[in-house]
C-alpha positions in Angstrom: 69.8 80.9 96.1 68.0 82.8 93.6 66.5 85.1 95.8 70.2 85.7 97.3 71.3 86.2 94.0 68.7 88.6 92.9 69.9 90.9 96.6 73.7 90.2 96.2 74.4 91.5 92.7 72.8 94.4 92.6 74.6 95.4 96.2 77.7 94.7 94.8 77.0 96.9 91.8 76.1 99.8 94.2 79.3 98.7 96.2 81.4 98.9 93.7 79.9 102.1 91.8 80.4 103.5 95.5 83.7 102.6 95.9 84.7 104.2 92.4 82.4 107.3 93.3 83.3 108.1 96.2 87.5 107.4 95.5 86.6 110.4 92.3 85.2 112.4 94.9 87.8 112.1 96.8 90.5 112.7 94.4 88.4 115.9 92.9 88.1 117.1 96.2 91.8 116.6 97.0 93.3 118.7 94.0 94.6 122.4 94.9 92.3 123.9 92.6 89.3 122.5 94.3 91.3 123.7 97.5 92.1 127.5 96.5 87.8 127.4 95.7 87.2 127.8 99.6 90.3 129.1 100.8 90.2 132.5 99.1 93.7 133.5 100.4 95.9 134.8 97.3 98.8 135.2 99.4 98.7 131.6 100.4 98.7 130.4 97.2 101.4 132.9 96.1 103.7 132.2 98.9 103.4 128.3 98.7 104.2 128.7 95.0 107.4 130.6 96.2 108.2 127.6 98.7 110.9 125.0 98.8 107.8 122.3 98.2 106.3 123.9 94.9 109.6 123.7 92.5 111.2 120.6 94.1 115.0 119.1 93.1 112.4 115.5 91.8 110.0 117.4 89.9 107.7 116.7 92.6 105.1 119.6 93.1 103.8 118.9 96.6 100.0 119.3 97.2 97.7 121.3 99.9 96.8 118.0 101.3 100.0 116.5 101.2 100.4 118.4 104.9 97.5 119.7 105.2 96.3 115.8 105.9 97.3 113.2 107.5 99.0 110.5 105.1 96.1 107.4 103.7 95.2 104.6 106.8 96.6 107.5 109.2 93.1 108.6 109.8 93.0 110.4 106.5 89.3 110.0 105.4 87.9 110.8 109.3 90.5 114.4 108.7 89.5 115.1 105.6 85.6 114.9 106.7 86.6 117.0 109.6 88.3 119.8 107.9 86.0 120.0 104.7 83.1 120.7 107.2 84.8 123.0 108.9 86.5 124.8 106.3 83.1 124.5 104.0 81.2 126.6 107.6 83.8 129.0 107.2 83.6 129.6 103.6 80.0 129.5 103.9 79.5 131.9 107.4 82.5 134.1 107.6 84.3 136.8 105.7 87.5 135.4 104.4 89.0 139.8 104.8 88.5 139.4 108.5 90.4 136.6 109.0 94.0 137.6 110.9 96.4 135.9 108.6 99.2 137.0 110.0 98.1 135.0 113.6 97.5 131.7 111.7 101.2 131.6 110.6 102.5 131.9 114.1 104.2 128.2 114.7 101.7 127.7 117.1 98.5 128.4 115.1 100.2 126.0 111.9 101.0 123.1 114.2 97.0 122.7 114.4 97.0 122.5 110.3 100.1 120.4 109.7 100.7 116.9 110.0 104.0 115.4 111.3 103.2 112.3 109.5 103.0 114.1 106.7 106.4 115.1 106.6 107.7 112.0 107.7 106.0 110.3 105.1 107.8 112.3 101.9 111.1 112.9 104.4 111.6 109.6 105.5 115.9 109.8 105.4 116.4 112.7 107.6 120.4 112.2 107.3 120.9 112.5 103.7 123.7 112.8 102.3 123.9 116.3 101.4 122.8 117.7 105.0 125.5 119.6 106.6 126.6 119.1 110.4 124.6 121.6 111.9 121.6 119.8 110.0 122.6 116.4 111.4 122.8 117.9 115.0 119.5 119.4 114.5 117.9 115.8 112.8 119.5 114.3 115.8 117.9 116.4 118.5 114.8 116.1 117.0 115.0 111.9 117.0 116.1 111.8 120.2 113.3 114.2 121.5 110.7 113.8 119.2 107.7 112.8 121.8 108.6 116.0 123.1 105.2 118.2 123.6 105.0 121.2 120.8 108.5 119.7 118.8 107.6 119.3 115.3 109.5 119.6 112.0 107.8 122.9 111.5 109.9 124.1 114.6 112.2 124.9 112.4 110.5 124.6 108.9 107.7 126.6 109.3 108.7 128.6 105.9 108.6 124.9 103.8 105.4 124.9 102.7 104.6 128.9 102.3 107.8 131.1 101.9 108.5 133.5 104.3 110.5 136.7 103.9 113.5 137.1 106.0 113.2 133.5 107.0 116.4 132.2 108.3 116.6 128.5 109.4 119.9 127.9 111.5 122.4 130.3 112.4 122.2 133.5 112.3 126.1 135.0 111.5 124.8 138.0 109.9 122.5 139.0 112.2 123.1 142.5 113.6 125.3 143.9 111.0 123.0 146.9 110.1 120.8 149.3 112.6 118.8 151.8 111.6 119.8 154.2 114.6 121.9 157.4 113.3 125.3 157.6 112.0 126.1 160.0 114.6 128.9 158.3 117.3 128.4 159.3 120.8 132.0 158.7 122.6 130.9 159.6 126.0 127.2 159.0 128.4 125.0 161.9 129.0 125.5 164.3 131.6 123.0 164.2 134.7 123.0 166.6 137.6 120.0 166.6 139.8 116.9 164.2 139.7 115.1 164.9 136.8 114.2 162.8 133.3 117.4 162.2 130.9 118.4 161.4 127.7 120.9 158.2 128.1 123.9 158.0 125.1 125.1 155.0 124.5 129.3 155.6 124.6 130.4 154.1 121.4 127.3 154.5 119.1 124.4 156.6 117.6 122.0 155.6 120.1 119.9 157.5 122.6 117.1 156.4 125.1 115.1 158.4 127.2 115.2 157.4 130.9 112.4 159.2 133.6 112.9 160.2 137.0 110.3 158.3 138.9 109.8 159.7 142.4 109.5 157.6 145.4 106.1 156.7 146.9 103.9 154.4 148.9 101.3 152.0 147.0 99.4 148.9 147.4 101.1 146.2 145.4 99.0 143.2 144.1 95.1 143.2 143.2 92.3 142.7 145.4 89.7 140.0 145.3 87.3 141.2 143.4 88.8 142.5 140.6 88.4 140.7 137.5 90.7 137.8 136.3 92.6 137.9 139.1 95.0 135.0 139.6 96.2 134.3 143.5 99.8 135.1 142.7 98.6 138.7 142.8 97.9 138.5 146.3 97.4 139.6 149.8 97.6 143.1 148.8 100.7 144.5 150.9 101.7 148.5 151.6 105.0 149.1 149.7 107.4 152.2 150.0 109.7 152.6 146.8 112.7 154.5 146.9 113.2 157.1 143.8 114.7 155.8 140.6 115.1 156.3 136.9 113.3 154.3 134.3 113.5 153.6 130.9 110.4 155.5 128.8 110.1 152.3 126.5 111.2 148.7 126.4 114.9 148.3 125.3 114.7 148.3 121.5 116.4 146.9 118.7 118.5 149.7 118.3 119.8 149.6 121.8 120.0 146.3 122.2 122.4 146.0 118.8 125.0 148.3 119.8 125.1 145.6 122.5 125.4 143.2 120.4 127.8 145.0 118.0 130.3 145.6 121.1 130.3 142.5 122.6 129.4 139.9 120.3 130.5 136.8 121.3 130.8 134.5 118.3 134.2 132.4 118.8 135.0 134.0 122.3 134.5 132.4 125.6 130.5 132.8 127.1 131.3 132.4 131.0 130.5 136.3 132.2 130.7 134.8 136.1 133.6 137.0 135.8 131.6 140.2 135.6 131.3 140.7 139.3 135.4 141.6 139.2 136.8 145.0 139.1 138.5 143.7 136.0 135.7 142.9 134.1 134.1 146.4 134.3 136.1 147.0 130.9 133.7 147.0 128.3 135.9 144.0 126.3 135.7 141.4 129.3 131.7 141.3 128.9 131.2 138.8 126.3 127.9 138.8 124.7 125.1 137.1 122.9 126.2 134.4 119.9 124.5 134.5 116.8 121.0 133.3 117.2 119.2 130.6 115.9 117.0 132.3 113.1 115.5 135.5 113.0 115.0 136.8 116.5 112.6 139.8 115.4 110.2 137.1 113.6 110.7 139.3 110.4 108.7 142.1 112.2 111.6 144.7 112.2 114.3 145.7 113.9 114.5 149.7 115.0 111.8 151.0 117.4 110.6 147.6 118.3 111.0 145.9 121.5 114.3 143.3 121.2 112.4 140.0 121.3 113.6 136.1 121.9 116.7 137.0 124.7 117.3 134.9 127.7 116.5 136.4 131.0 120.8 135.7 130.8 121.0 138.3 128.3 118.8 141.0 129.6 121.1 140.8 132.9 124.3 140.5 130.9 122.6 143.7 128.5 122.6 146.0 132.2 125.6 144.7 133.3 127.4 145.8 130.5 125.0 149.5 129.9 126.4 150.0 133.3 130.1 149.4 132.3 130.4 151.5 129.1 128.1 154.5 131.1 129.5 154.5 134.6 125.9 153.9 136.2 124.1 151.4 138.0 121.8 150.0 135.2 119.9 147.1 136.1 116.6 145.0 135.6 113.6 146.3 137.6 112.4 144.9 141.0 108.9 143.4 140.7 107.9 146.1 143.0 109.5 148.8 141.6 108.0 147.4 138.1 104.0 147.4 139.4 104.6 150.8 141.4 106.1 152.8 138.1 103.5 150.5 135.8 100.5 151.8 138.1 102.2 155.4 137.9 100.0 156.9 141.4 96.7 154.7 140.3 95.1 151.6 142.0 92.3 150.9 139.2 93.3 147.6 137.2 95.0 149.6 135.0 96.4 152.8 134.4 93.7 154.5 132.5 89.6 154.0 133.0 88.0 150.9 131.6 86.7 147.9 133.0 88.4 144.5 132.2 85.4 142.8 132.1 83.8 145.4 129.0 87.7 145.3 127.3 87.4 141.3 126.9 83.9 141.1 125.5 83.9 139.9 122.0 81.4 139.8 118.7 77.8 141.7 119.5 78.9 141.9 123.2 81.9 143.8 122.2 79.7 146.4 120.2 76.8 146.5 123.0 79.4 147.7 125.7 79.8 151.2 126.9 83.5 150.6 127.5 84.8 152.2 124.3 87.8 150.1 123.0 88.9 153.1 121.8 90.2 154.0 125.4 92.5 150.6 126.1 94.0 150.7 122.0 95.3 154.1 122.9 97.5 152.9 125.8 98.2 149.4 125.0 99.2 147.2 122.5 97.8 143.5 123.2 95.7 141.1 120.9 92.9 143.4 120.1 95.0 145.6 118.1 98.3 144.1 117.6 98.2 142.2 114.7 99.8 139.4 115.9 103.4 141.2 116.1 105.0 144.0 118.3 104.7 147.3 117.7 106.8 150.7 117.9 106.0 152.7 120.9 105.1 155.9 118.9 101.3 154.7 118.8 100.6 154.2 122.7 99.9 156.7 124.8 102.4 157.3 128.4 101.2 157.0 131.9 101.4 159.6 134.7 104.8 158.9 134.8 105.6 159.2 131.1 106.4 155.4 130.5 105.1 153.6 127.7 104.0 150.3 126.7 104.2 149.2 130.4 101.0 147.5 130.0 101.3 145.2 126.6 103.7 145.1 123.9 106.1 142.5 125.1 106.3 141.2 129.0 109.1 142.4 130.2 111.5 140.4 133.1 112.1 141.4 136.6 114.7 140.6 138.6 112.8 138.9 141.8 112.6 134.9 141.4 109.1 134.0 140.7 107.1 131.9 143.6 103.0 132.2 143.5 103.0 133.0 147.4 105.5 135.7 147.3 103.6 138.8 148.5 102.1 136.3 151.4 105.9 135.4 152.2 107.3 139.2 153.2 107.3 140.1 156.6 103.9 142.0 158.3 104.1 145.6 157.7 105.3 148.3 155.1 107.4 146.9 152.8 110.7 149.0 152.0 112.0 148.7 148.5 111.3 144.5 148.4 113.2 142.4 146.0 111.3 139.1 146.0 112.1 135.3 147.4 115.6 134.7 148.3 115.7 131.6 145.4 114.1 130.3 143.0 113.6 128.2 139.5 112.4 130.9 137.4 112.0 135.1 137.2 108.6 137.3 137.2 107.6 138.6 134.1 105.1 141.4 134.7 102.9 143.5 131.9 101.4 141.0 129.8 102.1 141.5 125.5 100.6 141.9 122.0 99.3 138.3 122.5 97.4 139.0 125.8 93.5 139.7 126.2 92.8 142.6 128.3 92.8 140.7 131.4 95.9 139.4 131.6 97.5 143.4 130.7 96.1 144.5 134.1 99.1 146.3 136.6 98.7 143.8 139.1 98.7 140.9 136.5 101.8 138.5 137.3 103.4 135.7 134.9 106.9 134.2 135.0 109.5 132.4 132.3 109.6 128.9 131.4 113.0 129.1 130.1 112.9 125.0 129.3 109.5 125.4 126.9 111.0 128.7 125.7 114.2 126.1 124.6 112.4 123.4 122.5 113.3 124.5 118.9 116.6 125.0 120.0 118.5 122.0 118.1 122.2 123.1 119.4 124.1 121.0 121.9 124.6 122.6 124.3 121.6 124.9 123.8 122.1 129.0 123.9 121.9 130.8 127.0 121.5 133.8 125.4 118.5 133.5 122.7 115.2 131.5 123.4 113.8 129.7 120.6 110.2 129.9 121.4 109.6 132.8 122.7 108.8 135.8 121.2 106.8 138.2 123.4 108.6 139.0 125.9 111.9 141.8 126.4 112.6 144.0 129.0 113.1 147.9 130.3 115.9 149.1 132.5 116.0 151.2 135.9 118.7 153.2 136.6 119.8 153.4 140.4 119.5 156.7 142.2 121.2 158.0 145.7 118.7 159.9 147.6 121.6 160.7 150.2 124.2 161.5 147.3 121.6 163.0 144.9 123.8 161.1 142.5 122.9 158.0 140.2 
C-alpha cells in the first residue's frame, strides 16, 4: 500500500500540475496577441477590428480562435496542434511579404480556415427576431441545404470576421447606377461598309467597343496527343473551314455590359424573354434584363475596363440578343469553333505566342532554372502567375495575329455549342464547314481558361464547360436568378458579329 502510495501521489501531483499547465498554455496561446506574434498581417488585424465581430451589439469582442477553431470537444485541441505547427513552419520558413493575401480571402481559400461549428456555436438562433424576410429566406435555404458540399455561413458572410470594402450581402438595388464610360450619348450604331475592323456604338449611351474583321480560314481544331496537359475532350483533331466574321477585341466589359443593364433592367417587370424570338420583341423595351444581383458581382475588383463577371450563360445570350436589337446586327455568342480558330489567330503551337506549357508551369528553383522566360506568357495573358487573384483591364496584354485580346486568360468566356467530352469525335468524317456543336445538351463550352488557371489549362485547344448548379449554391433566393451566378466569378464572355460573304453586309 505504501509503496502504491509513495507512486500514486506524486503522479497525481504531476497530473494535476499538467493539467493546470498545459490549460495556461493553452489559454496564452489562444489570446489574439499571442496570434498577431506569428501572423504578421496588419491588414488582418485592421480589417477584423473594422468587422461586425470586433464592436458587437453584447459587448462581446470575438476572438481569432473563436473561427479560426473549431468549438472545445469538437476536435479543438487535435486543430489547434495542427494549425500551430503549421502556422509556427510558416512563420519560421517563409516570408510573410510573399504571401498572396488577396487569394486567401477568396471564399474558397477561407472555408479551409473557418469553422462552421464555430458559427453555429455563438449563432445558435438563426431566426431572430430582428432578421428581415429576405434573411429568413436565406437562413431557411441554408437549413434545408446545409449538408450541401461548399454551403457555409461564410457563403454569404465572408466579410464577418474581416471587413471588406464594397461588401454587399443581399440584394443588390443599387447596383449599376454609375459607369465610368463617357458622358457622351451615341443615339445611333456605327456605320460599316465593307469588311474591315470597326468601332461598335452602343445606340443610347457613351459606350464604344472595338469589333475586328476576322477572315475566313482552314485550321486544325483540338490538340494533339502529345501536347502537354491535354484532356481527351480536346480531341481527334478534325480540319475545320470558318466562314469570315467580326469579333469583339476584348471580353464584354463592365461598361458595355451596364448600358445593358441600364436599358433593360428588369427589377419588378416580368423575366420570361421566350418572347424574344417575335418580330415584336425586337423593340429594345420587350427584352427584359438582368434583376439586381445578389451582392457585388465585380467582387469589389472594379467596374470599367474589366471583364463583366458572375452572369448566367442566360444573360450573355439575352446581352446579344438585345446588342443586336438596339444596333440592327446579328450579334451573338461565338461558336466553339469559331472561338479556337480566332483564339489560335493562323497558329497551331499550344498557344498563340512561343513557350512551352511544360517550362510556363514549373514553380520555385524549377521556375528560375527554365529557359522559358515567364516574361513571354505575362505579356499575352492574364492567369494565376500574374493575376493577383482578380481580373484585369485588357490594356496590359498583348493582341494576337488577329488583334484580339485576353483570348487566352482573364475570364473564360461561353460559347454557344452544348458541351459533350466526345464532341469533335461525334461530327461527320471530313472538313468541317462552320460547326456549331452537339444538337443538345446539359451544359455550354467555356473555352480560354482565366486569372485563376495555370498555364496549362490557358492553352487554345484547352476546353471546360459551366456547372450552372455549383455556380448556384450561395444563391439563397427562391426561385434562384437566372441571370447572376453566385459562385462564379471567372468567367464572361466576347461577342461575334455575323457577316454575309454573298451580301458583303453584316
Amino acid at each position: 500500500m505504501k509503496r502504491f502510495l509513495l507512486w500514486f501521489i506524486p503522479g497525481l501531483a504531476a497530473g494535476v500540475l499538467l493539467m493546470l499547465g498545459g490549460g495556461k498554455v493553452i489559454e496564452r496561446t489562444s489570446t489574439n496577441k499571442y496570434c498577431i506574434s506569428c501572423h504578421i498581417h496588419p491588414a488582418a488585424d485592421a480589417s477584423w477590428k473594422r468587422s461586425v465581430h470586433y464592436e458587437t451589439a453584447s459587448g462581446y469582442r470575438v476572438a481569432c480562435v473563436d473561427c479560426h477553431l473549431p468549438p472545445t470537444g469538437n476536435g479543438y485541441l487535435w486543430a489547434k496542434g495542427k494549425t500551430g505547427m503549421r502556422d509556427l513552419w510558416n512563420y519560421r520558413t517563409k516570408d510573410s511579404a510573399s504571401f498572396n493575401w488577396e487569394e486567401r480571402r477568396r471564399l474558397e481559400t477561407a472555408r479551409g480556415y473557418v469553422y462552421e461549428s464555430s458559427c453555429i456555436k455563438c449563432h445558435e438562433n438563426l431566426f431572430p427576431l430582428k432578421l428581415s424576410k429576405a434573411g429568413e429566406d436565406a437562413h431557411l435555404y441554408y437549413k434545408q441545404a446545409k449538408k450541401t458540399p461548399d454551403l457555409s455561413c461564410i457563403n454569404c458572410h465572408l466579410n464577418a470576421g474581416h471587413y471588406i470594402a464594397g461588401y454587399i450581402h443581399g440584394s443588390n438595388k443599387t447596383f449599376g447606377n454609375v459607369s465610368s464610360a463617357p458622358r457622351e450619348i451615341y443615339k445611333g450604331a456605327a456605320k460599316v461598309t465593307g469588311f474591315g475592323s470597326f468601332t461598335e456604338q452602343i445606340p443610347n449611351s457613351s459606350v464604344t467597343f472595338r469589333m475586328m474583321a476576322i477572315p475566313g480560314g482552314s485550321y486544325k481544331m483540338g490538340s494533339t496527343d502529345g501536347e502537354p496537359f491535354r484532356k481527351s475532350d480536346e480531341g481527334p483533331v478534325r480540319e475545320v473551314e470558318v466562314s469570315p466574321f467580326y469579333m469583339a477585341q476584348v471580353e464584354v466589359t463592365w461598361d458595355e455590359y451596364l448600358a445593358f443593364y441600364q436599358q433593360t433592367a428588369a427589377e419588378g417587370r416580368s423575366t420570361d424573354t421566350e418572347g424574344l424570338r417575335s418580330k415584336k420583341s425586337m423593340a429594345t423595351d420587350a427584352i427584359s434584363g438582368a434583376t439586381p444581383p445578389y451582392g457585388q458581382p465585380d467582387q469589389g475588383w472594379g467596374l470599367g475596363q474589366r471583364p463583366a463577371i458572375s452572369f448566367t450563360f442566360h444573360a450573355a445570350e439575352t446581352y446579344c440578343k438585345w446588342l443586336s436589337s438596339v444596333t440592327g446586327r446579328k450579334y451573338r455568342l461565338p461558336t466553339e469553333a469559331e472561338w479556337e480558330y480566332a483564339c489560335r489567330a493562323g497558329t497551331g503551337t499550344p498557344y498563340f505566342f512561343p513557350g512551352d506549357p511544360l517550362k510556363f508551369e514549373k514553380k520555385g528553383i524549377r521556375a528560375k532554372l527554365s529557359k522559358n522566360d515567364s516574361t513571354v506568357i505575362n505579356s499575352y495573358v492574364i492567369f494565376s502567375g500574374n493575376s493577383h487573384s482578380r481580373t484585369q483591364t485588357p490594356d496590359i496584354v498583348r493582341p494576337n495575329n488577329f488583334g484580339l485580346k485576353n483570348m487566352s486568360g482573364n475570364v473564360a468566356e461561353f460559347c454557344s455549342d452544348w458541351y459533350q467530352p466526345d464532341a469533335y469525335g461525334q461530327y461527320p468524317s471530313g472538313i468541317l464547314k462552320d460547326p456549331k456543336g452537339p444538337a443538345t445538351g446539359e451544359e455550354h463550352v467555356v473555352r480560354g481558361g482565366s486569372y485563376l488557371d495555370l498555364a496549362g489549362s490557358v492553352r487554345s485547344a484547352a476546353r471546360s464547360f459551366t456547372r450552372s448548379a455549383d455556380w448556384l449554391k450561395t444563391d439563397p433566393q427562391i426561385p434562384k436568378s437566372m441571370w447572376w451566378y453566385s459562385d462564379c466569378f471567372n468567367v464572361g464572355f466576347r461577342v461575334i458579329c455575323e457577316f454575309d460573304e454573298n451580301s458583303g453586309k453584316l
